[in-house]
N, C-alpha and C positions, 0 to 999 in steps of 0.2 A: 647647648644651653638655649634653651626657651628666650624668646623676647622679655618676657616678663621677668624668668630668672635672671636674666642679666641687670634689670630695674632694680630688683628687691636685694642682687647682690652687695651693698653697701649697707645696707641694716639689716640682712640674713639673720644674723644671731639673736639680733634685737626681737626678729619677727617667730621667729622659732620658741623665746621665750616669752612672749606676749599669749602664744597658743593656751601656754599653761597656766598666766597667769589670768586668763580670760576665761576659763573652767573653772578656776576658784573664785573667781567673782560672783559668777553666778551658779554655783554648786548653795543647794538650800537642801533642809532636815524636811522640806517634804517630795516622795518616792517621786510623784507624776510630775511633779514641776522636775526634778530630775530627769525624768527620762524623757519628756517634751526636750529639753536644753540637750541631752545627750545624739536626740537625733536632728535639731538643729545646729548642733559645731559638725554634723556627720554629713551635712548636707550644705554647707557654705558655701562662699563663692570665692571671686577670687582675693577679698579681702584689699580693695582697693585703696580705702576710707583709714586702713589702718598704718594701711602703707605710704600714702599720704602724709599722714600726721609725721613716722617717724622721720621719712627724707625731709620733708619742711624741719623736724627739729635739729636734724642734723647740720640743715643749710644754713642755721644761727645759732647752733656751737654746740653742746651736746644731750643724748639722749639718756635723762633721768628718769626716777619715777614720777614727775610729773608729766611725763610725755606717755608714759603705759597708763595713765589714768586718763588720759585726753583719747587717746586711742579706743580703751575701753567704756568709755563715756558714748564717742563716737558708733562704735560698734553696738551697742546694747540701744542708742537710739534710731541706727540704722537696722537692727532686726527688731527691733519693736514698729515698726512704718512697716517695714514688708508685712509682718503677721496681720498686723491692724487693715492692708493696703487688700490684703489678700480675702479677710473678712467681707469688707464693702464692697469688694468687686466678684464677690462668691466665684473665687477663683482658688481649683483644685489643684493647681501643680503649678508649682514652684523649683526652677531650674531641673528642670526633669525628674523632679522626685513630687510625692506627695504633699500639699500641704498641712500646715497645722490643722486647719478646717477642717479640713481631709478626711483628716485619721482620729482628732479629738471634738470634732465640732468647733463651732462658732462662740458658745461662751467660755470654753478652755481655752480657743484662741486669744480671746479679748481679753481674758486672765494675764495671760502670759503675758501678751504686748504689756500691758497695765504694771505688771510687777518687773517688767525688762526699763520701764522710764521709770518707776518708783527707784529701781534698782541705781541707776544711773543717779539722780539726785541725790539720794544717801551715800552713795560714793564718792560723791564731788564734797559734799560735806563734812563725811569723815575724815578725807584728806586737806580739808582745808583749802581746796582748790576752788574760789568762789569767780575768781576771772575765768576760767573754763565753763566756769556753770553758765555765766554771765551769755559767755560766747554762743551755749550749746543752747539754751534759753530762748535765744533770739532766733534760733535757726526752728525750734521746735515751732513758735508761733509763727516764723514763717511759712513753715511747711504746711500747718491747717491752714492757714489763709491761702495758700495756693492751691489745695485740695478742694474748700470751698468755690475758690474764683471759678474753677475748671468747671465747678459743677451748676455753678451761676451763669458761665457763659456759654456753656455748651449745649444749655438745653435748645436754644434757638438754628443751633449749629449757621453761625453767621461770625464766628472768633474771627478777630481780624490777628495781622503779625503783631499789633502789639502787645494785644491780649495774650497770643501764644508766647513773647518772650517775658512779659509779665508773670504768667503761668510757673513756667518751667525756671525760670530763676527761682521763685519761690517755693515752687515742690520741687528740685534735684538739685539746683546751682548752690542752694543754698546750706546743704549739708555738706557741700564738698570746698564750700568757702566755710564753712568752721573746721571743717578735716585742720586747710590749714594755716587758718587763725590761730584755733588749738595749739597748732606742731612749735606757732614761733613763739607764741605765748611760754609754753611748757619749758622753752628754751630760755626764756627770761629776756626775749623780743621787749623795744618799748613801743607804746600804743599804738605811733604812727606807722613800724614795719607790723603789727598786727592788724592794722585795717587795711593797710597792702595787701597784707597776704590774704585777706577777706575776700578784696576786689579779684586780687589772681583766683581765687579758687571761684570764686561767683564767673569766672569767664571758662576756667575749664569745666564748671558742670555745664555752662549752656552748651558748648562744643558736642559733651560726654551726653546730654538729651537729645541733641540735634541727631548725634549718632545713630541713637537708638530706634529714632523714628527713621532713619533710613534704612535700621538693620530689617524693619516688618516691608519693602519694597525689595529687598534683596532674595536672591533665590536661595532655597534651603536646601540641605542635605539629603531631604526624604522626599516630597514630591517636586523638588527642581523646580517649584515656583517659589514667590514671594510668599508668606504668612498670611497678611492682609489683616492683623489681628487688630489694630487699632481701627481698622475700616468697621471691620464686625464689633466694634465695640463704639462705636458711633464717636471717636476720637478725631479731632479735626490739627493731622499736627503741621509743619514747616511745608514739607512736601506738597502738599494737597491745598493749605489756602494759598500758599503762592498761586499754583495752578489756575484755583477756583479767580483768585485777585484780576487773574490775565485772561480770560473766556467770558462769553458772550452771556446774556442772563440763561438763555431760553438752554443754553450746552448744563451751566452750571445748574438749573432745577432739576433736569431729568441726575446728574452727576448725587444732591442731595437729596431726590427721590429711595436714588438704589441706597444713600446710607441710612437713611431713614426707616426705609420698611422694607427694601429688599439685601440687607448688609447680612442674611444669614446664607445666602446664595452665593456659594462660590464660583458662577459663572459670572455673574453680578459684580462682586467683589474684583475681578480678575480682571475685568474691562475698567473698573477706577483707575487699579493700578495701572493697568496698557495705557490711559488717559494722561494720569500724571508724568509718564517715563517720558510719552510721547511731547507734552508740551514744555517740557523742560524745570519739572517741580524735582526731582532729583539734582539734575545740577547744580539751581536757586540754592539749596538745603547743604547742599557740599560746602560751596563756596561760601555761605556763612558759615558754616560748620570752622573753616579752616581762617576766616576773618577772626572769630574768638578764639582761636587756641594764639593765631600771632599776636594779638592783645595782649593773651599771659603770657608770652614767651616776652612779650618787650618789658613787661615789670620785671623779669630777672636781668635786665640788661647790667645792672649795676653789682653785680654778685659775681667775682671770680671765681674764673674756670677751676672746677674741681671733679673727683666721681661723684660726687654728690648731685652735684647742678646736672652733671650729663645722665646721671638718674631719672631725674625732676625732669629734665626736657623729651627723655625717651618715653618717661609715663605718659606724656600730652602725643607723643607721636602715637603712642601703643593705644591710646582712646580712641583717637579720631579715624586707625585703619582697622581694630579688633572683628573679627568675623561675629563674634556674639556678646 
């Protein structure tokens, strides 16, 4: 059994029937927007966000249908940001498959993302579920404002750390702090453990982003080096302004030179990375990485030991060491 299997084994059946009832959600009377959605559930990921929700609604008592509608709320406004995310960044592939852009262009794309969040509000509606919406609501207008800010502050490429935890709380932390809001919500949580569990999940996305940006310095599968993709994409993340915070002017201009105008050079690219490894912006990035996850692990201090909780705490372990 898989690390992950071992996670999801406490709401297994839960997740199994969520598959299906996540197809009928979004199953509509017209053919393309069907077969868009059929090779988007063919192409998923690991379903993080859903899995979330239901261990959160388990950890305050049990898993109804308003925990599959918090889930699917989640999920429909977690693949509406990637289509939308993959548009603006006219970026072709998406976890090694093609993306929607790809293969329908850019205004099918924008379609779909559009009718995936129309989707999600008529559902929260017709269910009567107006505290999720409330929840899911706030996470949406966080997420443009940090989409925005990134694009506000990057253009100077000068982001300081606070800008960057700024950032990323509001584009990633923030969806994974209504995953589960949602979860205790749906469970019939009262306000003060649903803003707990807001705070808990706003500390495992910063971890679950901090990750991310060290998975583009780690060496990959196929050429045995690092990616460097947020370097080529003039992204300034945890790793790198640490670095740039601690070097000299004259190291760090020529360092924003190469990401400025030579970041499509992968010999270029590969001397940042040597730079960062070497001044210790890799282990800066760790060690906060592992300061947020014991943050959330202290908000469950008060929760008896159950599979559930030890679910909850292997999913924070399984974030901060995943290969991808």
């Amino acid at each position: 059994m898989s690390q992950l299997d071992q996670i999801r084994e406490p709401v297994k059946k839960e997740l199994q029937h969520f598959e299906e009832h996540f197809k009928k959600t979004v199953k509509s009377n017209i053919s393309l927007l069907n077969i868009v959605m059929n090779y988007v559930l063919r192409t998923k990921g690991k379903q993080i966000r859903p899995l979330m929700v239901f261990l959160i609604s388990r950890l305050h008592g049990t898993i109804g249908e308003s925990s599959y509608t918090a889930a699917a709320l989640i999920e429909l406004l977690h693949t509406a940001t990637l289509i939308h995310d993959d548009v603006v960044d006219e970026s072709y592939e998406r976890r090694g498959f093609f993306s929607i852009n790809a293969l329908w262009k850019s205004k099918v794309a924008v379609l779909i993302g559009d009718y995936l969040l129309a989707k999600g509000m008529s559902l929260s509606v017709e269910n009567g579920e107006f505290d999720l919406l409330k929840i899911v609501s706030k996470a949406v207008r966080e997420m443009i404002e940090g989409e925005l800010l990134q694009i506000q502050k990057s253009r100077k490429l000068n982001l300081t750390e606070s800008d960057y935890y700024d950032i990323i709380r509001k584009k990633t932390a923030t969806l994974i702090a209504a995953c589960s809001a949602c979860g205790a919500k749906a469970a019939g949580a009262d306000d003060t453990i649903v803003e707990k569990m807001w705070c808990f999940g706003e500390q495992v996305g910063i971890a679950f982003q901090i990750k991310d940006d060290l998975l583009d310095y780690d060496h990959n599968g196929i050429t045995g080096k690092p990616s460097g993709n947020d370097i080529k994409e003039k992204k300034l993340t945890l790793p790198l302004i640490y670095t740039l915070s601690n070097s000299n002017q004259s190291v760090n201009n020529k360092i924003l030179k190469i990401i400025n105008k030579d970041n499509k050079n992968p010999k270029k690219v590969q001397d940042v990375i040597e730079f960062v490894i070497e001044k210790g912006g890799i282990e800066y990035a760790q060690k906060k990485m592992i300061e947020y996850k014991d943050q959330a692990l202290l908000l469950l201090n008060d929760y008896p030991d159950s599979q559930i909780l030890e679910s909850v705490k292997l999913l924070l372990e399984f974030i901060v060491t995943r290969k991808k």
